[in-house]
Structure formats: structure tokens, C-alpha cells
VEXRO-437222 format. One record per residue (C-alpha): residue number from 1; chain; x, y, z. Coordinates in pm, whole numbers, plus 32768, in hexadecimal, padded with zeros to 4 digits. Layout:
% residues N
R   resi   chain     px     py     pz
R    NUM       A      X      Y      Z
...
//
This chain:
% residues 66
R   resi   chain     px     py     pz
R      1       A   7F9C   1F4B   5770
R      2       A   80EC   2012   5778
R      3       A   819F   20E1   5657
R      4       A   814A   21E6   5546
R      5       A   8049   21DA   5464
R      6       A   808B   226E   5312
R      7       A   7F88   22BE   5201
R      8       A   7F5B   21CD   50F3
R      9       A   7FDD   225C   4F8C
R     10       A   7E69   223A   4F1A
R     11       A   7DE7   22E5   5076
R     12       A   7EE8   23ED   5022
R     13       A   7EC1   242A   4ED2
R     14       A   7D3B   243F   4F43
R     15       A   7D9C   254D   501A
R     16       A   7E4F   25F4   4F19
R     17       A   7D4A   261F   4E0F
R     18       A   7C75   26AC   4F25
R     19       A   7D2D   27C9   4F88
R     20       A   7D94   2801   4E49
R     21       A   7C10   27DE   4DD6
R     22       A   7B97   28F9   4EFB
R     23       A   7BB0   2A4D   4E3B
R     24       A   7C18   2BA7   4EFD
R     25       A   7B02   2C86   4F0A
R     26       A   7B79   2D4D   4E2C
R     27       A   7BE9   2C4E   4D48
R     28       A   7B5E   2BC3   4C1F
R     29       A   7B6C   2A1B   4C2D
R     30       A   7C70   2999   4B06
R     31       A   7BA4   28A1   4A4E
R     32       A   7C84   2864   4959
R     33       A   7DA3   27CD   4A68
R     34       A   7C36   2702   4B12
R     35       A   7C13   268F   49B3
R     36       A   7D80   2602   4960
R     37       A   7D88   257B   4AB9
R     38       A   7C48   24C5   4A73
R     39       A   7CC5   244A   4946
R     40       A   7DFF   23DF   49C6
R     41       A   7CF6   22EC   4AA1
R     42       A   7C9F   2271   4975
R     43       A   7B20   2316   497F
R     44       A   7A85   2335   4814
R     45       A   7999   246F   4863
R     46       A   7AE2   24FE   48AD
R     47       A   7BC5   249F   477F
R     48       A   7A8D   24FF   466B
R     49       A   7A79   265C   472D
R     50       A   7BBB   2698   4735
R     51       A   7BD7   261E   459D
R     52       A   7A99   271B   4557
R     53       A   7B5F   285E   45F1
R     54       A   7C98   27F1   4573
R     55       A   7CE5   287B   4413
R     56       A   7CF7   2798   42DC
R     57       A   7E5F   27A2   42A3
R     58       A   7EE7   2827   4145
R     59       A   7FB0   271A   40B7
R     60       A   8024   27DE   3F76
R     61       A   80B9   28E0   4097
R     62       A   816C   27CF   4150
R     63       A   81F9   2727   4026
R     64       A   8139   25EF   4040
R     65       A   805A   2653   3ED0
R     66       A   807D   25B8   3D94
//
């Protein structure tokens, strides 16, 4: 077979998260980008971590109160 093979989206996106998933050495990971990736997946352990280290919002603050 003749021609150029290109990555699927999904094979490059896969390749993506990996390097992006590989720390330097000196590096600490970012699990709060892993998380809202994961989440963006649509994985649940994902969403309810990110929802326990996210801050309860205050509504009186934003205007949204009674």
C-alpha cells in the first residue's frame, strides 16, 4: 500500500495526554489539569475530586443570594 499515513484524532490526542502526563524530573505532575482532562472524558472519580478541592462558591459574594 502507497501514501501517508496520518494519526487518527483519537491516536493523537492519546499521544498528547502522554507527553503531557510524563513529568520533568524536576517537575511536580499537575493533577489538577489530569483531573479536568479526565473529567472532560466524562470519568466520575474525576468530576467528585475535582468538586471536593474545588471551593463551595459564595453566592451572597456573586450576587446570586436572596
Amino acid at each position: 500500500m502507497y501514501g501517508t499515513w496520518y494519526p487518527s484524532l483519537e491516536e493523537q490526542r492519546a499521544a498528547e495526554r502522554h507527553l503531557r502526563r510524563e513529568p520533568f524530573p524536576d517537575e511536580e505532575p499537575d493533577w489538577h489539569d489530569e483531573l479536568l482532562e479526565l473529567a472532560a472524558e466524562g470519568d466520575v472519580d474525576a468530576l467528585l475530586a475535582l468538586r471536593r478541592e474545588l471551593p463551595v462558591p459564595d453566592y451572597d459574594e456573586l450576587g446570586w443570594g436572596d
